[in-house]
C-alpha positions, 0 to 999 in steps of 0.5 A, a space after each residue: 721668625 721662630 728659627 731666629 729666636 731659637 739661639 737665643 732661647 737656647 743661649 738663656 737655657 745654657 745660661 741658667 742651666 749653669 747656674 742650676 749647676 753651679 748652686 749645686 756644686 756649692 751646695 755640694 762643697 760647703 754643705 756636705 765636705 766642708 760643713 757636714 762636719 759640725 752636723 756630726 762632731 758629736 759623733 766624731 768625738 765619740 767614735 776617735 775619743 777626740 776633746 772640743 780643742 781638738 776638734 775645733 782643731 780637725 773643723 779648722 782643717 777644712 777652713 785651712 784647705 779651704 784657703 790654701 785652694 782658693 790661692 790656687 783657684 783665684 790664679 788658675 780660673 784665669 789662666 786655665 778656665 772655669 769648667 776645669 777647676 770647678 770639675 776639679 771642686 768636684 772632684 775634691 770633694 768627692 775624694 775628701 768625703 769618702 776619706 772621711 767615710 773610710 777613716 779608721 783613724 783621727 789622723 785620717 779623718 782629719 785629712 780627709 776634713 782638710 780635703 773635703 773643706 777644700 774643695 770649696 776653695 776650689 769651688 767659688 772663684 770659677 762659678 763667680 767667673 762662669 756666671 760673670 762671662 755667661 750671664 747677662 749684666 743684668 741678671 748678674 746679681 741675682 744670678 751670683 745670689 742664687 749660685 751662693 745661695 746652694 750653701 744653705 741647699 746643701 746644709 738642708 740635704 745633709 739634715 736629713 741623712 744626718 737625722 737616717 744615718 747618725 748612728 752610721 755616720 760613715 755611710 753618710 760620709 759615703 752618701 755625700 761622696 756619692 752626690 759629689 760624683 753625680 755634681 761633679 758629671 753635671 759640672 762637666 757637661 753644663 760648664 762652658 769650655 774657655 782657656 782661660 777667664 781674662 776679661 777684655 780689660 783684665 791687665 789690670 793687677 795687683 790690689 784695688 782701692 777699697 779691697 782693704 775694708 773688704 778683706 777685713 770685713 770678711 775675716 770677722 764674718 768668718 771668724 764671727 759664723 765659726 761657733 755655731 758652725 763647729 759646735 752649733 749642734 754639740 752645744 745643744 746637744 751638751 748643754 741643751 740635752 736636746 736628741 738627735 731629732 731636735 738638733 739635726 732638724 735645727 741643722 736642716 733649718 738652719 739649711 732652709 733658711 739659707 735660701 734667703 741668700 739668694 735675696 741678697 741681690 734684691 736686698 742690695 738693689 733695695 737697701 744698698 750694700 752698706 746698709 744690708 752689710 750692717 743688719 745682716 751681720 747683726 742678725 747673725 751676731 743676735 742668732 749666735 747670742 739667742 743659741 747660747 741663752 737658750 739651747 734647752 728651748 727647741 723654739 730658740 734653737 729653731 729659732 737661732 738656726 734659721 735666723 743664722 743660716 739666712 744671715 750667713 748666706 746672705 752674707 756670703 752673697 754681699 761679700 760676693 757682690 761686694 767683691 765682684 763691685 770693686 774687681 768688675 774685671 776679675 771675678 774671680 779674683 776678687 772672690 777669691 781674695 774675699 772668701 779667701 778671707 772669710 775661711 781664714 777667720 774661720 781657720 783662726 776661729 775654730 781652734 781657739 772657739 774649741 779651747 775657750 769652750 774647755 777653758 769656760 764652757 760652751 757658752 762663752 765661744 757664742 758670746 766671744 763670737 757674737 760680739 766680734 760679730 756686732 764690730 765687724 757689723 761697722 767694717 762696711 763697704 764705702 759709698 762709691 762701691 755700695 753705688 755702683 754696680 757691677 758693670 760687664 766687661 768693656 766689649 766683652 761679646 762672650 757673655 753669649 755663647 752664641 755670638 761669633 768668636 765665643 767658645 762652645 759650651 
């Protein structure tokens, strides 16, 4: 008896030792290379005499590697597997974070932010399709929120050497390297091996009804998120006189908080994807607002990071979830066109959030981005997607590794 419940054990062990590892590895590329960037802006800007506008310029580089990976990504995780793009996540990551510990020069430094942003392109779309394949229907939606939850897990880590490190900000810089190498290891021993991630019923191509909304929906999250994740801690910092204390703990809060993202699956099964849609994105848009007000006041601060870092997570995971309802076939496809979408907001976002804070001040940027973020609050998805839920592959027997004909991890 206990022999034959032993495979099975061990096939739910495998499975949720992946996601540990996946949450990790998004952790890694989106709070350490991608967003660790706003944690220490100020710093750069300090270090390369560099302007807001030009810093918003270097922070959309990493939006802008971000895109240009996630077009590889989407493509490649279907032909060539999930385990060796997400190694290659990790492998991006760590190279792009110790260029930016290493740069003796602006130039540099903005490649190496470039890199390191990319490297989150590279991330998503294989760990939608790994949890997709080697997760039971069931749990899929849980399972695809805790992975995407690994966000708010990084941006907590990064507080605290930011807080150790500030004034040595490339041995932080070369700290994040460090984990990334360690995530990368971990990747490569717990990601199932597969040629490629075509499910049974993936010949379909091309765009599908409903991915308009969501694309749209995306790109004014991602332009409405970028104020506070490029100049959140510069804002309080400047025009709330706040030390290196109260903003790098307002950076780790902001990072604690995300770990509601990983409701997101329950908030959709209680509320519906269009409605959870709708008050999350208003409750990222009155963060951003409630920042602007009162960047003086540590209440507020603390305040507005949690409430922002719980919003954008979960809102990360609604547009997962949306994007794995309508592309039940092709994970990672469709994340990869979502959140491909969502840097692109961003990428649009940084630069000219960096010259309306020059133009009139830090402020009017989180008011400009708050109210895009109350429009894109009504670009919700329609009532057949917010009903169904993703469904599994039609006969795809390789959501247990231990049935016959599946590869090993």
């Amino acid at each position: 008896m206990m022999a034959m419940l032993t495979p099975d054990r061990e096939a739910t062990g495998a499975r949720w030792g992946l996601v540990c590892a996946g949450t990790a590895l998004i952790g890694t590329c989106y709070g350490f290379a991608r967003f660790a960037y706003g944690l220490f802006a100020p710093e750069f800007q300090d270090a390369f005499t560099i302007t807001p506008t030009v810093s918003g310029i270097i922070g959309s580089g990493s939006y802008i590697g971000y895109c240009l990976a996630i077009v590889l990504s989407l493509f490649l995780t279907e032909r060539v597997g999930a385990r060796r793009i997400a190694t290659a996540a990790g492998l991006v990551a760590t190279g792009g974070t110790a260029m930016v510990a290493l740069a003796p020069s602006t130039p540099v430094l903005a490649a190496g932010v470039l890199i390191a942003g990319s490297s989150t392109g590279l991330a998503s779309p294989p760990m939608a399709a790994a949890v997709s394949r080697w997760v039971r229907s069931g749990a899929q939606d849980r399972a695809q929120s805790v992975v995407n939850a690994g966000t708010g897990i990084g941006v907590l880590i990064s507080g605290p050497i930011a807080f150790l490190l500030l004034d040595q900000w490339r041995w932080a810089w070369a700290v994040f390297s460090v984990l990334a190498a360690a995530v990368t290891l971990w990747i490569r021993l717990t990601v199932p091996f597969t040629t490629s991630e075509r499910g049974a019923d993936s010949q379909e191509r091309g765009l599908v009804r409903g991915t308009a909304l969501l694309v749209l929906g995306a790109f004014f999250m991602g332009l409405s998120s970028v104020a506070v994740w490029t100049f959140g801690r510069a804002l309080v910092t400047t025009e709330g006189g706040a030390g290196g204390l109260v903003s790098t703990t307002m950076w780790t809060v902001l990072g604690a908080a995300g770990f509601v993202g990983a409701l997101s699956g329950d908030l959709v099964a209680r509320a519906g994807l269009a409605r959870s849609w709708t008050v999350v994105m208003l409750v990222m848009a009155a963060s951003t607002v409630l920042l602007a007000l009162a960047p003086e006041s540590v209440i507020a601060v603390y305040a507005a990071g949690g409430l922002f870092g719980a919003g954008y997570v979960c809102l990360c995971g609604l547009v997962l979830l949306w994007s794995t309802r309508i592309y039940s076939a092709r994970a990672s496809f469709g994340v990869g066109v979502s959140f491909l979408m969502i840097a692109a907001g961003q990428a649009v976002g940084a630069p000219l959030a960096g010259a309306l804070t020059d133009a009139a001040g830090g402020r009017a940027a989180f008011y400009a981005c708050a109210g895009i973020g109350v429009l894109g609050a009504f670009l919700r998805p329609g009532r057949a997607v917010n009903e169904n839920r993703s469904t599994p592959d039609p006969g795809d027997g390789a959501r247990d590794p231990h049935q016959a004909g599946t590869p090993a991890p």
